[in-house]
C-alpha positions in Angstrom: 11.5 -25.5 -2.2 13.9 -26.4 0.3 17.6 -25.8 -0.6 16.1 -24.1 -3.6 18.2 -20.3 -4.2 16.5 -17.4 -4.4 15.5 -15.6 -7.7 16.3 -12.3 -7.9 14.8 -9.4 -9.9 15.5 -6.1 -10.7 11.7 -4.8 -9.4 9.0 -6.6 -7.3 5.8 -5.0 -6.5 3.8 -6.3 -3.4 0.4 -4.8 -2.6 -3.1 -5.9 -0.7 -1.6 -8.2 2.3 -4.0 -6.8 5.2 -1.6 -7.4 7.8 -4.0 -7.6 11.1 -6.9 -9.4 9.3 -7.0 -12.9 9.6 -8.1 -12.9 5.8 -4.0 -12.3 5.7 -2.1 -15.3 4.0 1.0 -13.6 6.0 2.8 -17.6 6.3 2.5 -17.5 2.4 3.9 -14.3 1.9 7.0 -14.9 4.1 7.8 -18.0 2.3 7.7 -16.2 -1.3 9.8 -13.7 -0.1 12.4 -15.9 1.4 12.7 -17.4 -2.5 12.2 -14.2 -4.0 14.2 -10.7 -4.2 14.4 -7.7 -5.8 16.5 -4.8 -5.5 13.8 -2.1 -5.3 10.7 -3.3 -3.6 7.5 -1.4 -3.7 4.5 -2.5 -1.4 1.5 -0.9 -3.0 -1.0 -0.4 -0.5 -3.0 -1.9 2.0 0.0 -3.6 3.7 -1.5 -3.0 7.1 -5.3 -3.1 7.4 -5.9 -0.1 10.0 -9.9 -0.5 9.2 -10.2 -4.2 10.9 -7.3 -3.6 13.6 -9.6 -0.4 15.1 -12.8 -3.7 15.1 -10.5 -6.0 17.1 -7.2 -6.2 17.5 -5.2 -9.5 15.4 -1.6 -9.7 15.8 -0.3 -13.1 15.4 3.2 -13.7 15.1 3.7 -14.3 11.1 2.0 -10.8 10.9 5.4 -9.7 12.9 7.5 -11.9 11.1 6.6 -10.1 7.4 7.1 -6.3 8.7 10.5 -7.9 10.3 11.3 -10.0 6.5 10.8 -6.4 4.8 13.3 -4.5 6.7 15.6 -7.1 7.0 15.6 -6.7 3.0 15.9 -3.0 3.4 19.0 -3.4 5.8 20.8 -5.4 2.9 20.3 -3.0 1.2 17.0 -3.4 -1.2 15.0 0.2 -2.0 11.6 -0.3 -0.5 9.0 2.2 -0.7 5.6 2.3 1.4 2.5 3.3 -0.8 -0.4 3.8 1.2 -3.8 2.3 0.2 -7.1 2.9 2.1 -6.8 0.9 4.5 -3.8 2.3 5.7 -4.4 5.7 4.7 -3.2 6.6 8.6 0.8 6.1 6.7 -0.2 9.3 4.4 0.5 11.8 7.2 4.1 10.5 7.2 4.8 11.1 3.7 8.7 11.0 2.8 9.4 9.4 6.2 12.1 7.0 6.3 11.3 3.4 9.0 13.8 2.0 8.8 15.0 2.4 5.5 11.5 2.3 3.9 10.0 5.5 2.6 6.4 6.4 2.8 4.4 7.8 -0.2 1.6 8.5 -1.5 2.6 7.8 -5.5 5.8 7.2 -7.2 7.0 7.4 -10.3 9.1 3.9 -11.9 11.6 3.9 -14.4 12.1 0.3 -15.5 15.1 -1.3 -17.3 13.7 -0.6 -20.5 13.4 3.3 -20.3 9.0 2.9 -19.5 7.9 5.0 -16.9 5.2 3.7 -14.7 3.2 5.5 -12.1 3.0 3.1 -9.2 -0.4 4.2 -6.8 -2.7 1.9 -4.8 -6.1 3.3 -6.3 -8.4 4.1 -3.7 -7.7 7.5 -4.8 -10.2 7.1 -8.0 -12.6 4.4 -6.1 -16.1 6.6 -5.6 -17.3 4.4 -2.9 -14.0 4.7 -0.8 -14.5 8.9 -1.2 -17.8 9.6 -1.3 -19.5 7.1 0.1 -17.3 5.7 3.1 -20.6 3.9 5.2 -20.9 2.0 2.0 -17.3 1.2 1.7 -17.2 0.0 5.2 -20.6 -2.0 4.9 -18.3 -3.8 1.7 -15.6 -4.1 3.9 -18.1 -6.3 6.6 -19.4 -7.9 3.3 -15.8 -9.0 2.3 -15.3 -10.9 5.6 -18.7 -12.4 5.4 -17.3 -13.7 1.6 -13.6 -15.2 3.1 -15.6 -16.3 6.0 -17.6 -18.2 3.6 -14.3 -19.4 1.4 -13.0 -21.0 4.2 -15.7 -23.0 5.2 -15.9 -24.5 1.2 -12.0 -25.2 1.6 -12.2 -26.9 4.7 -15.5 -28.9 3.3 -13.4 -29.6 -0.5 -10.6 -30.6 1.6 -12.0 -33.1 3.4 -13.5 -34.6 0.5 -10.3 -34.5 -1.3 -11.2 -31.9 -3.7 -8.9 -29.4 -5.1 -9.1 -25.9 -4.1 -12.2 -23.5 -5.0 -12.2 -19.9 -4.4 -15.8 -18.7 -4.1 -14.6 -14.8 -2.9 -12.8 -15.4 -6.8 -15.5 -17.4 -8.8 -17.9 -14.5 -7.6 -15.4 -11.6 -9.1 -15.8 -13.0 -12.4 -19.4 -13.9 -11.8 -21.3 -11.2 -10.4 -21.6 -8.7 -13.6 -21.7 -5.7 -11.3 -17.6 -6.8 -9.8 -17.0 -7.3 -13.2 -18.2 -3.9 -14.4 -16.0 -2.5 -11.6 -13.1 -4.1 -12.6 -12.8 -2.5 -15.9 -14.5 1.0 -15.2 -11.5 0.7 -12.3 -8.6 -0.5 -15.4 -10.5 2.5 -17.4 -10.2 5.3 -14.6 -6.3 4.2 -13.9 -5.4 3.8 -17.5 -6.6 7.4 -17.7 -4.7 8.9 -14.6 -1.9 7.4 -16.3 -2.0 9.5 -19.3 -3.0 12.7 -17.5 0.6 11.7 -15.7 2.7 11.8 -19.0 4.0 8.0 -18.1 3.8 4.8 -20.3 1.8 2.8 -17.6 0.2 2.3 -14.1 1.0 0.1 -11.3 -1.9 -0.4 -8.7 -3.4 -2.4 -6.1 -6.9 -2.0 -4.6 -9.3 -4.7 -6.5 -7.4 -7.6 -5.0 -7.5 -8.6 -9.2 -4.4 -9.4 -10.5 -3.7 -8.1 -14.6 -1.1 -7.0 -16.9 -3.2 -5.4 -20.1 -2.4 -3.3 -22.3 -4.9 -0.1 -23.0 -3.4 1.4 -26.8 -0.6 3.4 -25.3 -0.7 2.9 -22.1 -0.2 -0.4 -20.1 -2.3 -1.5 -16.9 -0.6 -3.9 -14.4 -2.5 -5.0 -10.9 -0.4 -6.8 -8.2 -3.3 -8.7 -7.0 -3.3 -9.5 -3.1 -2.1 -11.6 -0.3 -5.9 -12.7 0.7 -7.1 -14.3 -2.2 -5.0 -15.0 -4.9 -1.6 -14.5 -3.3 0.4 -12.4 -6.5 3.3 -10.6 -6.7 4.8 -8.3 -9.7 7.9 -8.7 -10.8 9.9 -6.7 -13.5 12.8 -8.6 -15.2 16.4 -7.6 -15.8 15.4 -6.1 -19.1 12.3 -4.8 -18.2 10.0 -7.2 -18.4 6.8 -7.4 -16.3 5.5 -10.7 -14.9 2.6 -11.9 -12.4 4.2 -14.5 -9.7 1.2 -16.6 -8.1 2.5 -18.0 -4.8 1.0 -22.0 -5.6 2.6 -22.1 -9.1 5.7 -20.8 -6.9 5.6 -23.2 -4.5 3.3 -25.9 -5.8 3.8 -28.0 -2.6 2.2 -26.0 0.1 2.7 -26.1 3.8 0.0 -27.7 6.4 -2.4 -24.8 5.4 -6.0 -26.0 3.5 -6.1 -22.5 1.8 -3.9 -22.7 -1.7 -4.3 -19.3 -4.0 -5.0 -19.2 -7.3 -5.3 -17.0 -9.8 -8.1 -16.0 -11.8 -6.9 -15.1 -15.5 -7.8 -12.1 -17.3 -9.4 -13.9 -19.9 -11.9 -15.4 -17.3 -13.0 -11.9 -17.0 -13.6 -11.2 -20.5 -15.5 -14.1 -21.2 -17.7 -13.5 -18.0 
């Protein structure tokens, strides 16, 4: 998109990049957010992964360069607040702390455009595994890297033969009938909290599964991740909530063989 201008939007919603993993699509990320902006930005969780940085230490320079692109937005004057996810959970303890202009927090409460209020949370906090169980979150964790481990290889095999991009970490989501289970008792649980909140709808993170549904009264949007499928939530001048997916951003992708895609809701349902 070169000499393209940015869009603007009155919300964006970011969550799920695992800075310090090198799972992190951090090049991607960078790019959408030089052609993207919004005057309040929340980054829903899991922005830093604390969990593989304590394995081994991975810092590369485009990990630097989206902490910097965030504050620079913060400086010109965009709202940004820090939600903490699980793998970040060390931000918690600094609850209401401004860096540089972003404010840490555990939840926060969204008003958009059109008078809906939305409880924005990154959902660890209702994830049994991640509580009660944190060996087996941790052996999922190892399992995880074992599955992008395991994507790259297939991308750099499809590639070669000229074959457009798979996602295996994806295909097994919708797949496996236990992830798929998960997914929707996770949708179930939030939906839930939302209502026990007195707001109109929940915005979360966590599942790396991005989704706008609606649940009766109460509606259920996921940002996704910046791993897998590379999404972003937006919310329009007049309220309206969309799902940005990085390659149907920026179709033509730079010298990188991984291109996201998502996987639609509807996939899921069928599965």
């Amino acid at each position: 998109m070169p000499g393209a201008e940015p869009r603007t939007f009155r919300s964006m919603f970011i969550s799920d990049i695992h800075l310090g993993s090198k799972a992190a699509k951090a090049d991607f990320l960078i790019d959408f957010l030089r052609y993207h902006d919004a005057d309040i930005i929340y980054l829903v969780g899991d922005i830093v992964d604390g969990w593989r940085l304590r394995r081994s230490w991975h810092w590369p320079q485009s990990h630097n360069d989206v902490v910097q692109k965030l504050l620079r937005k913060a400086r010109k004057g965009a709202s940004i607040t820090y939600i903490a996810g699980n793998h970040d959970e060390f931000a918690r303890q600094f609850q209401g702390v401004h860096f540089g202009g972003i404010v840490v927090a555990d939840r926060a409460i969204h008003e958009t455009a059109d008078g809906k209020r939305l409880l924005v949370i990154h959902g660890d906090q209702f994830d049994t595994v991640v509580h009660n169980q944190r060996w087996l979150a941790y052996l999922g964790d190892y399992a995880y890297d074992g599955a992008m481990l395991v994507n790259r290889v297939i991308t750099r095999l499809r590639q070669l033969l000229g074959l457009s991009y798979w996602s295996f970490s994806s295909w097994a989501k919708v797949k496996v009938k236990k992830a798929v289970n998960f997914i929707g008792s996770f949708q179930t649980v939030l939906t839930e909290e939302a209502r026990r909140s007195h707001v109109d709808g929940v915005i979360c993170g966590h599942i790396h599964h991005a989704a706008i549904e609606n649940f009766e009264d109460v509606q259920y949007i996921n940002t996704g991740d910046w791993v897998e499928s590379c999404t972003a939530v937006v919310e329009h001048f007049d309220g309206r909530m969309e799902i940005l997916t990085w390659a149907h951003v920026l179709p033509e992708a730079p010298d990188e063989p991984f291109i996201p895609m998502l996987i639609e809701d509807r996939v899921v349902e069928a599965a």
